[in-house]
C-alpha positions as CSV (number, residue, x, y, z in Angstrom):
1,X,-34.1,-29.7,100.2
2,X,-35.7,-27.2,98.1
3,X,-37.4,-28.8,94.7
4,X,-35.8,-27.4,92.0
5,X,-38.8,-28.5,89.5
6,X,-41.2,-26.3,91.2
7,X,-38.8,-23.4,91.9
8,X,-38.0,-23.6,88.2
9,X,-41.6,-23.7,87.6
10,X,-42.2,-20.5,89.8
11,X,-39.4,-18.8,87.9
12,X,-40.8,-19.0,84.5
13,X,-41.7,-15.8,83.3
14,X,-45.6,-15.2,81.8
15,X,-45.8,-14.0,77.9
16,X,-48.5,-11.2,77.7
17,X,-50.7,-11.0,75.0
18,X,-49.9,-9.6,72.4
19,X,-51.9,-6.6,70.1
20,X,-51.9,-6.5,66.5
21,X,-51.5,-9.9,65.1
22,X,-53.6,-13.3,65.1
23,X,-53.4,-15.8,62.7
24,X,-56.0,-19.2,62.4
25,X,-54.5,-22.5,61.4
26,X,-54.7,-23.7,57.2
27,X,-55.0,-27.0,57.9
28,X,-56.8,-29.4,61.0
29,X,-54.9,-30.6,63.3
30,X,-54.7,-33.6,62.8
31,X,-53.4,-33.1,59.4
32,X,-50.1,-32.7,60.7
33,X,-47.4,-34.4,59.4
34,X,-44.1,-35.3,61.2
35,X,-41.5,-32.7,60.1
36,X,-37.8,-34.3,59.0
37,X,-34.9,-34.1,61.9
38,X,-31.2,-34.1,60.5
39,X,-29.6,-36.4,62.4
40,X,-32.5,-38.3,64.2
41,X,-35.3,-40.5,63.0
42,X,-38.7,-39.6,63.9
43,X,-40.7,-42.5,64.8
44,X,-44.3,-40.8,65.2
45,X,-46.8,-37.8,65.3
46,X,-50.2,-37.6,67.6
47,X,-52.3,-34.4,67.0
48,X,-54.7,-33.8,68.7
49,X,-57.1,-30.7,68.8
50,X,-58.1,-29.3,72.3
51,X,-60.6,-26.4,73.3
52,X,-58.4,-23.9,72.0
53,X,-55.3,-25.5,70.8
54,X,-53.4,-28.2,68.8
55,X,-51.5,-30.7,71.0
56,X,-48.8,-32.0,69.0
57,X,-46.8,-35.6,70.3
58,X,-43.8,-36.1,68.1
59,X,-40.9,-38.5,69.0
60,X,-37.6,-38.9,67.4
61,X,-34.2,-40.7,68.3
62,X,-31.1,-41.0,67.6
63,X,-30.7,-44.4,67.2
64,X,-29.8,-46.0,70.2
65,X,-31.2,-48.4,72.7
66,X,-32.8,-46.0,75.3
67,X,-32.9,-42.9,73.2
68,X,-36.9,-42.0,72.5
69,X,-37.1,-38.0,73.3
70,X,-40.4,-36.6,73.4
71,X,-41.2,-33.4,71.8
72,X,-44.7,-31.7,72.8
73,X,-45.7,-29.0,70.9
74,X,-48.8,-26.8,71.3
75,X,-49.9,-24.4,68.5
76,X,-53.1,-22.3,69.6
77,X,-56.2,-21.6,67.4
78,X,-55.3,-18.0,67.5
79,X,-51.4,-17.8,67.3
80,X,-49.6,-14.3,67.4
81,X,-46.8,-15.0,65.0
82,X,-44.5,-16.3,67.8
83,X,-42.6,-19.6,69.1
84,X,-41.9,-19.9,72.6
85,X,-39.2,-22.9,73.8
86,X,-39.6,-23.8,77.5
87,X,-37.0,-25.5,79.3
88,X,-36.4,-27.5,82.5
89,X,-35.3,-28.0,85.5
90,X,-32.6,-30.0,87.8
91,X,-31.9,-32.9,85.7
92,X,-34.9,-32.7,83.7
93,X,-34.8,-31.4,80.5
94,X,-38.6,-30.5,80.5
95,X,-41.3,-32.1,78.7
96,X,-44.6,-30.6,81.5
97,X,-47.6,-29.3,79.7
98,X,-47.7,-27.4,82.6
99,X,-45.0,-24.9,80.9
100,X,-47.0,-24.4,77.9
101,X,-50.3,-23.2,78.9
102,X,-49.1,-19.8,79.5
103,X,-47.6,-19.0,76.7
104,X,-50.3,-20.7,74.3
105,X,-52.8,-18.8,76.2
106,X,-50.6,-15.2,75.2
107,X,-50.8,-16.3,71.5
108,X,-47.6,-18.3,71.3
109,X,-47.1,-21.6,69.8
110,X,-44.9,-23.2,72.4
111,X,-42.9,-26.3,72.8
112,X,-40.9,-28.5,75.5
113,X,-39.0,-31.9,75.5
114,X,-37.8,-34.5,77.7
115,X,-35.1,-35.1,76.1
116,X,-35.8,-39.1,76.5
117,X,-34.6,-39.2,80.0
118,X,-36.2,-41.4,82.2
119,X,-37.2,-40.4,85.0
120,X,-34.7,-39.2,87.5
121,X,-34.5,-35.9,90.1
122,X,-31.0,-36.4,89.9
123,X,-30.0,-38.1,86.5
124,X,-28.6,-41.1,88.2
125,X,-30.7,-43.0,86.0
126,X,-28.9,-41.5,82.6
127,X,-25.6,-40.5,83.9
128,X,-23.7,-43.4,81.5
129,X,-25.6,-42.8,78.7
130,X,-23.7,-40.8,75.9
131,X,-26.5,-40.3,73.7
132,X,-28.8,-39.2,76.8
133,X,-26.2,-36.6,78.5
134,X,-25.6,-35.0,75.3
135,X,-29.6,-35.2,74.3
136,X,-29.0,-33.1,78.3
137,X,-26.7,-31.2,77.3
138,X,-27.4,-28.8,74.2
139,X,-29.0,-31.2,71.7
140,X,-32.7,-31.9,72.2
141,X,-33.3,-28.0,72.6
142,X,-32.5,-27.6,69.7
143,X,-34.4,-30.3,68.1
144,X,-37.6,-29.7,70.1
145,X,-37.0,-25.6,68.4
146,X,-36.4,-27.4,65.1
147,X,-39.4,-29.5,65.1
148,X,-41.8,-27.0,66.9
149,X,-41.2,-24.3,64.1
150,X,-41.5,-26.8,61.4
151,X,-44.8,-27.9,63.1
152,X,-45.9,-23.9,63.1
153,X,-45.0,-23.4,59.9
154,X,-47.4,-25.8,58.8
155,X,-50.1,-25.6,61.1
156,X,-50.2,-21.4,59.8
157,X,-48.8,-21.6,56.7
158,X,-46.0,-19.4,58.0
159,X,-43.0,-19.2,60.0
160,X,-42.5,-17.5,63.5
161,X,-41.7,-13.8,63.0
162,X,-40.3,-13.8,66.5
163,X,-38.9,-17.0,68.6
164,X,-38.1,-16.8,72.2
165,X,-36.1,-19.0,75.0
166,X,-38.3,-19.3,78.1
167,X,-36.5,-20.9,81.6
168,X,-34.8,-20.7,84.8
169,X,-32.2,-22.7,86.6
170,X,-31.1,-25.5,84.1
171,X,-33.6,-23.7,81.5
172,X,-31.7,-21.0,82.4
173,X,-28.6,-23.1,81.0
174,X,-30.4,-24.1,78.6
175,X,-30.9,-21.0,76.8
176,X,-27.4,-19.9,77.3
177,X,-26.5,-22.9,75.4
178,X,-28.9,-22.2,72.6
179,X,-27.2,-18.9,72.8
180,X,-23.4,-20.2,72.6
181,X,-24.3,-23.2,70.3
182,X,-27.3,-22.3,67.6
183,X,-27.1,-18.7,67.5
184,X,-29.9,-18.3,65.3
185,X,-32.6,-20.6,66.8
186,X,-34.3,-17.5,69.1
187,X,-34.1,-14.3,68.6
188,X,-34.7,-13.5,72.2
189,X,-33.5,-15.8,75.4
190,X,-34.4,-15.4,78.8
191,X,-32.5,-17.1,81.0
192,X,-32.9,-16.7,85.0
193,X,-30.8,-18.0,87.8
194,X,-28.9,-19.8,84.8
195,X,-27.3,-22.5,86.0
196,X,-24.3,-21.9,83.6
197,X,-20.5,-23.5,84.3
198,X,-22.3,-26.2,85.0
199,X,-19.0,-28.5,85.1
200,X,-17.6,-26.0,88.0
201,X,-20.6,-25.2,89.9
202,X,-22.6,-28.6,90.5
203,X,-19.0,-30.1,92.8
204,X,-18.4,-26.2,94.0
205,X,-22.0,-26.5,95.8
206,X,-20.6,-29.4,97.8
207,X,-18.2,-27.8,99.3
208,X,-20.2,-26.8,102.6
209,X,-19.9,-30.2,103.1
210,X,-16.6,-30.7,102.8
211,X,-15.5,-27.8,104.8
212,X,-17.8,-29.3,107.1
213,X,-16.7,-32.6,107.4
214,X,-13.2,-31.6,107.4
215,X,-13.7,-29.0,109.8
216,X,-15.2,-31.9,112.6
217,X,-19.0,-30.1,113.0
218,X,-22.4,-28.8,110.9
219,X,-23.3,-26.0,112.1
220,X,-26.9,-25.8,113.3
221,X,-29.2,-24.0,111.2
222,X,-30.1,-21.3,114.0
223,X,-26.5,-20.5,113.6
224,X,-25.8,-20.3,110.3
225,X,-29.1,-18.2,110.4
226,X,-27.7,-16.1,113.4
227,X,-23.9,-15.5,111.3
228,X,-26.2,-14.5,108.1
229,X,-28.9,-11.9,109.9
230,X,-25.4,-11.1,111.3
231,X,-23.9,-10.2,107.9
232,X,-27.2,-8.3,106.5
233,X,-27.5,-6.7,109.6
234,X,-23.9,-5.1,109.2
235,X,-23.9,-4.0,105.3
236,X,-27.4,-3.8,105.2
237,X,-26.7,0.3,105.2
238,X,-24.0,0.1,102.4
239,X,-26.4,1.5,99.6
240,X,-27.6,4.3,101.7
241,X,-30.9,3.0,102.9
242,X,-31.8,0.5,106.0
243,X,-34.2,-1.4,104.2
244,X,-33.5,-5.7,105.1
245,X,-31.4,-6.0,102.0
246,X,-27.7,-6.0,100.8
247,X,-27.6,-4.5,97.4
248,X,-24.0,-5.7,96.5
249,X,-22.8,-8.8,99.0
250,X,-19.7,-8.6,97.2
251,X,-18.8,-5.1,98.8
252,X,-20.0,-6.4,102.2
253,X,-16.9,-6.7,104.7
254,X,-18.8,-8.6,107.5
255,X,-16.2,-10.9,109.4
256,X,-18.3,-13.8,111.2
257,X,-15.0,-13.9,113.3
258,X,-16.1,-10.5,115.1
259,X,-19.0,-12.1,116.9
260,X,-17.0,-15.2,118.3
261,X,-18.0,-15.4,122.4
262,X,-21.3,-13.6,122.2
263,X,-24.7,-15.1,122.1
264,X,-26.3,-16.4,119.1
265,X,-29.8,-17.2,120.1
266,X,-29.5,-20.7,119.5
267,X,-30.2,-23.8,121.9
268,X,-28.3,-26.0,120.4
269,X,-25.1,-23.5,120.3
270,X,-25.5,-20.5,122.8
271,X,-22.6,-18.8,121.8
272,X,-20.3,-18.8,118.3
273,X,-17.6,-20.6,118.3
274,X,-14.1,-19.8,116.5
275,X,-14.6,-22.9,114.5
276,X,-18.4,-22.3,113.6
277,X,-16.9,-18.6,112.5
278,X,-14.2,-20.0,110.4
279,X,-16.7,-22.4,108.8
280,X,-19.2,-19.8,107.6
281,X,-16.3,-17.8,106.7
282,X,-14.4,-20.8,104.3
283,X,-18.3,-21.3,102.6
284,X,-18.8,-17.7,101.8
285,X,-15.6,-17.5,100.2
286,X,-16.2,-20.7,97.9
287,X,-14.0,-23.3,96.9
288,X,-9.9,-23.0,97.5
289,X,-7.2,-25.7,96.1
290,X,-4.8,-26.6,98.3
291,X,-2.9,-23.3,97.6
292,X,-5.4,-21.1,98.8
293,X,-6.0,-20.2,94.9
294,X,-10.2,-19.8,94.6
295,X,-11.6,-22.4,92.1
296,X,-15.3,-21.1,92.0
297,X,-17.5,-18.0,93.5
298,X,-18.4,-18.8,96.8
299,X,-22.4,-17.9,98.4
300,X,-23.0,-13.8,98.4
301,X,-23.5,-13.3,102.4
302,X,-26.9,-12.9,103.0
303,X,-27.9,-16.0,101.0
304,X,-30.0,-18.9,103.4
305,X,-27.7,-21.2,104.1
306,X,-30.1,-24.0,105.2
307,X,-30.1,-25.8,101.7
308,X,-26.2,-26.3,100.8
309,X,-24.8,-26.4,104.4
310,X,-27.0,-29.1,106.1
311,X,-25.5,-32.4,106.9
312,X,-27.0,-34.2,103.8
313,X,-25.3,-32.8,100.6
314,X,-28.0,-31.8,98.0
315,X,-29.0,-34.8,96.0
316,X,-28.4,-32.8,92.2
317,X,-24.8,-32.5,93.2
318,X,-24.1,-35.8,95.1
319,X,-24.9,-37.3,91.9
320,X,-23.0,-35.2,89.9
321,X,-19.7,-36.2,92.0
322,X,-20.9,-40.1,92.5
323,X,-22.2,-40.9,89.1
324,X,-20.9,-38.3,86.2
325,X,-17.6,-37.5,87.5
326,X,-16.4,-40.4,89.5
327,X,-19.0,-42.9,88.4
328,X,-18.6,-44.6,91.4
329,X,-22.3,-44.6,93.0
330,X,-21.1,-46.1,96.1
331,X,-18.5,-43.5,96.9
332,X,-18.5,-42.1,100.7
333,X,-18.3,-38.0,99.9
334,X,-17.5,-38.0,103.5
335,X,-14.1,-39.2,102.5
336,X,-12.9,-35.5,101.0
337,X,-10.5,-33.9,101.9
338,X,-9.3,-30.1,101.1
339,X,-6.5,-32.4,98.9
340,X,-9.2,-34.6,96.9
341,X,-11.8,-31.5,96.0
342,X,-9.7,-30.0,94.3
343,X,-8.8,-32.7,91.9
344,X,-12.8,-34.0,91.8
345,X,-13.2,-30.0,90.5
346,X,-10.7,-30.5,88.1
347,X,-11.8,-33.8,86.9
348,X,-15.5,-32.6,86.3
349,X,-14.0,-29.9,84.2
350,X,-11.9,-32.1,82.0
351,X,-15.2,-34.2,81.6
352,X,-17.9,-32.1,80.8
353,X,-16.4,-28.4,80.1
354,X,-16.5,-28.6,76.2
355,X,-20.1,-30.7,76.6
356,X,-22.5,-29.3,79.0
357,X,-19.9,-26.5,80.8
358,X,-22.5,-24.0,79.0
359,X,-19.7,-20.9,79.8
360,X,-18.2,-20.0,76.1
361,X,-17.8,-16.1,76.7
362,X,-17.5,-15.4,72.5
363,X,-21.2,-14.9,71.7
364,X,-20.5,-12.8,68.6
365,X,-22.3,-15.2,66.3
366,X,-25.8,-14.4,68.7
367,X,-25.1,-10.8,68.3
368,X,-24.7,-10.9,64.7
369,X,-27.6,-12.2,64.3
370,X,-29.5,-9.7,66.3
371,X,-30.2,-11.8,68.9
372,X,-31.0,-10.5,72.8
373,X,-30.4,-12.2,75.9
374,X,-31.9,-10.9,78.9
375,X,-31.0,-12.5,82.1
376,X,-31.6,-12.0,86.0
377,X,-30.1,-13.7,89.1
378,X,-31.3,-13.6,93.1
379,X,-28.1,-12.4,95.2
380,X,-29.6,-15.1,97.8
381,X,-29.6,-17.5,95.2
382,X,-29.7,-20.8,98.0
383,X,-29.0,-23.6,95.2
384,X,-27.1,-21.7,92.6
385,X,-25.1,-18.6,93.8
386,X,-25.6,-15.7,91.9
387,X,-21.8,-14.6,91.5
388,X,-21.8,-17.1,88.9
389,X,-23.8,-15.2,86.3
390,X,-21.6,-12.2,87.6
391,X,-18.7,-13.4,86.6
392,X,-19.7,-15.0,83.7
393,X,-21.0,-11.3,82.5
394,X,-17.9,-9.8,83.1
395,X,-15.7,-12.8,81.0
396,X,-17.9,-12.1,78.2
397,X,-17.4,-8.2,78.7
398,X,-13.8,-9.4,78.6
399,X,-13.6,-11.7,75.4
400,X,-16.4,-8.7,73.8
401,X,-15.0,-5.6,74.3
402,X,-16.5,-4.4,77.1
403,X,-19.3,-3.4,79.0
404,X,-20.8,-0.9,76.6
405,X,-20.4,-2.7,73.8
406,X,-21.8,-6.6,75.5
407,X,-24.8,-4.5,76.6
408,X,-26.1,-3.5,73.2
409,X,-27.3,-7.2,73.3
410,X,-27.0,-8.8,76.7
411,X,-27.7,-7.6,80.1
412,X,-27.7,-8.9,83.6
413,X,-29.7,-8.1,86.5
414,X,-28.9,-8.7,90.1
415,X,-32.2,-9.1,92.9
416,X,-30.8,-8.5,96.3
417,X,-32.3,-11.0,98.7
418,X,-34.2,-13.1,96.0
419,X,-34.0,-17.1,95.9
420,X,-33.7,-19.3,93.6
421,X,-36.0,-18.0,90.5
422,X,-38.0,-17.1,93.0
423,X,-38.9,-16.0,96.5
424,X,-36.6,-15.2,99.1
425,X,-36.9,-11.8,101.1
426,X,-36.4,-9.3,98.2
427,X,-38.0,-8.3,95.4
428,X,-38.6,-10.7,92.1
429,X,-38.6,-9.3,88.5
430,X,-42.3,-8.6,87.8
431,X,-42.3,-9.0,84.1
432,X,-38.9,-9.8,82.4
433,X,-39.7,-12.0,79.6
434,X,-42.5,-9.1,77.9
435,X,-39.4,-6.5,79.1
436,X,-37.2,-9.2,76.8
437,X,-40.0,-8.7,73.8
438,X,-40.0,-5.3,73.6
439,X,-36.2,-5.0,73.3
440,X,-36.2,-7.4,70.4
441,X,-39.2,-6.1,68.8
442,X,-39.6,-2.7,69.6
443,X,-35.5,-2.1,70.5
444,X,-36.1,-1.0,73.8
445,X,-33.2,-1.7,75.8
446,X,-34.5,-2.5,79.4
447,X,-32.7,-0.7,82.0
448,X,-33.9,-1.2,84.9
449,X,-36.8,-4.4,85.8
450,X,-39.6,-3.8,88.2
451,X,-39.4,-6.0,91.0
452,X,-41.9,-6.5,93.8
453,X,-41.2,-8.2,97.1
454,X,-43.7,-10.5,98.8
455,X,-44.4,-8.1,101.4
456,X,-45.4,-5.4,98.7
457,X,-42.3,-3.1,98.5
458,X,-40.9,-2.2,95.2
459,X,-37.5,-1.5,93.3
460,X,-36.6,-0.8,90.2
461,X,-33.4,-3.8,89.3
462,X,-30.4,-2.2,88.0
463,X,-29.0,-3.6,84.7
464,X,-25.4,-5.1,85.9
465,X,-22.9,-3.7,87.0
466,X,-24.8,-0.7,88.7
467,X,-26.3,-1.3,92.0
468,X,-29.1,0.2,93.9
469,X,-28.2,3.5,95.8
470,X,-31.3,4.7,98.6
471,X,-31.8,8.8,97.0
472,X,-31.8,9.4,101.2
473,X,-35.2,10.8,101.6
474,X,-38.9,9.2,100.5
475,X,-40.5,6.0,101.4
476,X,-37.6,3.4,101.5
477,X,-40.2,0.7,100.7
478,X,-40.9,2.4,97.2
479,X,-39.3,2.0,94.1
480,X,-39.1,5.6,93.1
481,X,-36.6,6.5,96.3
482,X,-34.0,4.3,94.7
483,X,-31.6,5.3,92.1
484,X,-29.3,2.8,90.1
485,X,-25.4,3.8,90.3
């Protein structure tokens, strides 16, 4: 299985530096004091000064047994007036220095937190904790913001003039919750491949595995590789231009049951079967109840299906089912049925929608404050499918008053062919978060981002919902023979 720490890690966009302001601390390091937390204690401060910043340990909780979150904050010798939050990935909340050296070497004073999880890839560890899945959830974000501007203000004798929300995957969620929960924390969020409906979306990535089991075979890989190649193969002309890519999958009418009887190039299945057709078919469409009513977005076609339909579930999600939801560890997930997932999805939602389902669609309180979230999602997202930020867009379009009006202060941006925050075989948003800081600072809106795939081609990302259209004549590979309709 993919690591979602170091995909996160990959995904994190890099903060420029910034012309025009640097400011030198008022007081040493190590004068520091530990800034006041309503609703937590703080139980100690370690400064320490490095080469060419302040290291800052705080740590705080909330009164319970396991509850000690750690809060690192690094302020730079020569700040540029910003704050820069960092988030996590998989079930962890954060807490690498490897996230802030970046953005302390742009200028920013920049923080992250553990939340006081103990370690755990999949949260088994914390997943009957109260005080530790809400810490998860939305509250030691906020803190670590809390503390990390106090620490600022302090250290320069000033407070941030601009504060932004770094992170993909959960720091993706992570900002979206800072967006739907404390408005006013960050004047500008980035959130990429957010992994938002959290509730819904960690027990609709199992079903694969379901279908699978149900169905009586796992496909091979070579074949669900075949049935994909298949599927870009046959839209891959639908925006005008044979370039490898499918600019919208959900315009793509590929039918894996077409291709039943011929070869697939596969040892280990030489020709598609009716059943292996029907199987790639039920995944793509996403989750049903037993109705035939569609519970979540399914996986765009075109997306690698190696991660989410192999014979082991992914461990993120297992957990989620076995600890969170059912809080029975032992449980066999080979046991469910088309009956049972759909009351497992329902149960998750009852559980966690209100606490970590990071989806409320009103977000009049960020706009009001002039806040800007910019936000981008690979179409061949293989861990958290991208339709899920689509549809979220268009609820808060919904609940907002449209398109027009939702992109004065959020806007979405598809990558046909990109992974999970990264990689993948299209092209990856070159620059998004300094695209984010000049719409907050400067107001300009971004339009388009530039992307740049790993072979060296170019295009220019369309702000949702337009799509890339080829203009039918110059160098496919180039950027400029694109147009966004």
């Amino acid at each position: 299985m993919k690591h979602f720490g170091i995909l996160a890690l990959a995904g994190l966009a890099t903060a420029k530096p910034l012309q025009g302001r640097a400011t030198q601390p008022i007081i040493s390091c190590t004068s520091l004091s530990a800034p006041t937390v309503d609703g937590a204690v703080v139980t100690s401060i370690n400064a320490t000064q490095q080469d060419a910043h302040c290291a800052v340990d705080v740590y705080l909780t909330h009164g319970t047994a396991a509850d000690n979150v750690h809060i690192l904050t690094w302020l730079p010798t020569e700040w540029n007036g910003r704050y820069e939050g960092t988030g996590g990935s998989g079930a962890v909340a954060g807490g690498s220095s490897s996230s802030l050296s970046n953005p302390v070497a742009a200028g920013y004073a920049a923080g992250t937190t553990n939340a006081g999880l103990p370690s755990s890839s999949d949260g088994a560890a914390w997943a009957n904790d109260t005080q530790l899945r809400t810490n998860f959830a939305y509250l030691s974000v906020h803190e670590m913001t809390l503390v990390g501007k106090a620490l600022t203000k302090q250290y320069y004798g000033q407070e941030p003039v601009y504060s932004y929300w770094n992170g993909c995957s959960t720091g993706g969620r992570q900002g979206n919750m800072e967006v739907q929960r404390y408005p006013t924390d960050y004047q500008g969020v980035y959130a990429a491949s957010p992994a938002i409906n959290y509730d819904r979306f960690q027990v609709a990535q199992l079903w694969p595995f379901v279908v699978q089991t149900v169905e009586g075979e796992f496909v091979p890989k070579c074949v669900l590789t075949a049935l994909t190649n298949a599927a870009i193969a046959a839209c891959d002309g639908d925006d005008g231009g044979k370039d490898g890519l499918i600019s919208n999958p959900n315009t793509c009418n590929f039918d894996a049951a077409s291709l039943v009887g011929q070869a697939s190039n596969c040892s280990e299945s030489p020709t598609l079967t009716a059943r292996q057709a029907k199987i790639f078919k039920s995944i793509a469409h996403g989750p049903v109840d037993t109705s035939g009513n569609k519970l979540f977005s399914g996986i765009p076609l075109g997306t690698p299906l190696g991660t989410l339909a192999s014979t082991s579930p992914p461990s993120l999600m297992t957990s989620w089912v076995k600890n969170f939801v059912l809080r029975e560890p032992n449980f066999n997930l080979s046991t469910v049925t088309y009956e049972t997932f759909p009351k497992i999805f329902q149960q998750s939602i009852d559980m966690y929608h209100n606490f970590s389902g990071t989806s409320n669609t009103d977000l009049s309180s960020f706009q009001s404050a002039g806040g800007k979230l910019l936000s981008w999602h690979g179409f061949s997202d293989s861990i958290i499918g991208g339709n899920g930020s689509v549809q979220y867009r268009v609820d808060v379009q919904n609940t907002m008053g449209g398109a027009a009006k939702v992109d004065e202060f959020f806007r979405l941006f598809m990558a046909p062919g990109v992974d999970h925050c990264s990689g993948g075989y299209g092209a990856v948003p070159e620059d998004p978060f300094n695209a984010l800081v000049a719409w907050v600072e400067n107001g300009t809106a971004p339009d388009t981002l530039a992307a740049k795939g790993s072979s060296g081609f170019t295009r220019n990302l369309c702000r949702y919902p337009l799509q890339l259209k080829y203009t039918g004549s110059g160098d496919i590979n180039a950027a400029a023979s694109w147009t966004c309709v």
